[in-house]
Structure formats: structure tokens, C-alpha cells
N, C-alpha and C positions, 0 to 999 in steps of 0.2 A: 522551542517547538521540536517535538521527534516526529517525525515523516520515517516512514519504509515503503521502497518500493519494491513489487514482486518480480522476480528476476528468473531467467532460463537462462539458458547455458547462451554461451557468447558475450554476456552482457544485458540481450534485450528484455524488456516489459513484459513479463507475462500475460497471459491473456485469461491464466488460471491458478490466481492467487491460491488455489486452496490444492493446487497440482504443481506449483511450480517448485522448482532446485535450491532456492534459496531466496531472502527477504536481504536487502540495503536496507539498512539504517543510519539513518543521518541525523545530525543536532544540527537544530537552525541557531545562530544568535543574531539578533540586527539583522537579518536577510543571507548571515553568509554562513556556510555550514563547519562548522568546529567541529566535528567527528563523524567517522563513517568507518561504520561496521559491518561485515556482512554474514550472515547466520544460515548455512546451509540448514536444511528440512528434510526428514524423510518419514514416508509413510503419513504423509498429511490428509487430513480430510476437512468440512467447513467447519465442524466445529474445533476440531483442533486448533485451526489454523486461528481463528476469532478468539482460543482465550490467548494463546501465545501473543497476537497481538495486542490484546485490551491488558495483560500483564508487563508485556513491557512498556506500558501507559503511553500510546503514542498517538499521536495527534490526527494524523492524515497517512493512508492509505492509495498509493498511485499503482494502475494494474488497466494494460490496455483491455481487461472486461472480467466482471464479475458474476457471480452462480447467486440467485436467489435467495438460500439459505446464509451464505457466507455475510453480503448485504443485509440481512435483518439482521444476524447478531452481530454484526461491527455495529450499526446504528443505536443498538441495545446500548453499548459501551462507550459511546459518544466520540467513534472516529470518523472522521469524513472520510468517504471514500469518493478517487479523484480518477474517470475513467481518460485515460491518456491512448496511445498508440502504440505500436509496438515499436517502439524506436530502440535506442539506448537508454541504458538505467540513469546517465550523466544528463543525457540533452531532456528526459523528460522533467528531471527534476530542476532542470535549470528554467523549463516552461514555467512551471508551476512556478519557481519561487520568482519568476517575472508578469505571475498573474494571467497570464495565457490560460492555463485553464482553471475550469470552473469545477466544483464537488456534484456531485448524485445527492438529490435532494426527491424518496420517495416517501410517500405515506404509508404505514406498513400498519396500520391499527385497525383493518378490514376484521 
């Protein structure tokens, strides 16, 4: 499983995946993560930001809040997006992979 989380300076969870300074990436195996990457950003917008995602073929998306536009084409490309807090990029990912939180499940076929 590849998860990234959207990251600001310090460490913490963005709250603007499609604005923020950098993407964590991490590889799950069995629950525990076997790599971690981090990929500074610049000059991003939603849809940039959606293919760079959907190209590094990743599974789940954590960002303490997402834009509209960004949300429909991540759901386009089959990533769950996982809205979290703005905590740390460590303790948020440590939720998720203890099932603490839950994906954004909208209908977007209006």
C-alpha cells in the first residue's frame, strides 16, 4: 500500500493538499511502513497536484482538509482521500494505519 501524506513546513498535515510544501510517502507492508519518501512541490495547483498523485499510483491520501476540485479528480483515479488534523505527518499516519480514521466517501456524479 503507498499512502502520502500532505505536509507544511514543521512536519504538520496540510490543510491544502493542492498548496502545501511537500507530499510523505510511505510503503505499507503487513501494517508496518518499509519506506518513506518525502517529495518537496512547487508551484502546485488541484489538478497538478491529482496527476502527480494518481502517477505515483498511490493508494490513500491523508490532508487535514481538501478543495473540491482536488477531491473529484483524486476519486477519478481511485485514491481514498483520508481527512485527518493537523497534527504531525508521523502521529497522523500512525492513526490511520491503527484505523482511527475513516476515507471521504462523496457522490460526485451530480
Amino acid at each position: 500500500m503507498r499512502i502520502a501524506v500532505a505536509c507544511e513546513g514543521e512536519g504538520r498535515v496540510s490543510s491544502q493538499p493542492s498548496h502545501c510544501t511537500s507530499f510523505v510517502f510511505y510503503t505499507i507492508d503487513k501494517g508496518k511502513v518499509t519506506d518513506c519518501r518525502n517529495l518537496p512541490v512547487f508551484d502546485n495547483t488541484p489538478r497538478k497536484t491529482a496527476g502527480l498523485l494518481k502517477a505515483l499510483s498511490l493508494d490513500t491520501l491523508i490532508a487535514a482538509g481538501i478543495d473540491d476540485e482536488l477531491s473529484r479528480d483524486l476519486s477519478d483515479g481511485k485514491i481514498e482521500v483520508v481527512l485527518g488534523r493537523p497534527a504531525t505527518v508521523r502521529e497522523e499516519l500512525e492513526e490511520y494505519l491503527s484505523g482511527m480514521m475513516s476515507g471521504v466517501e462523496e457522490d460526485y456524479a451530480d
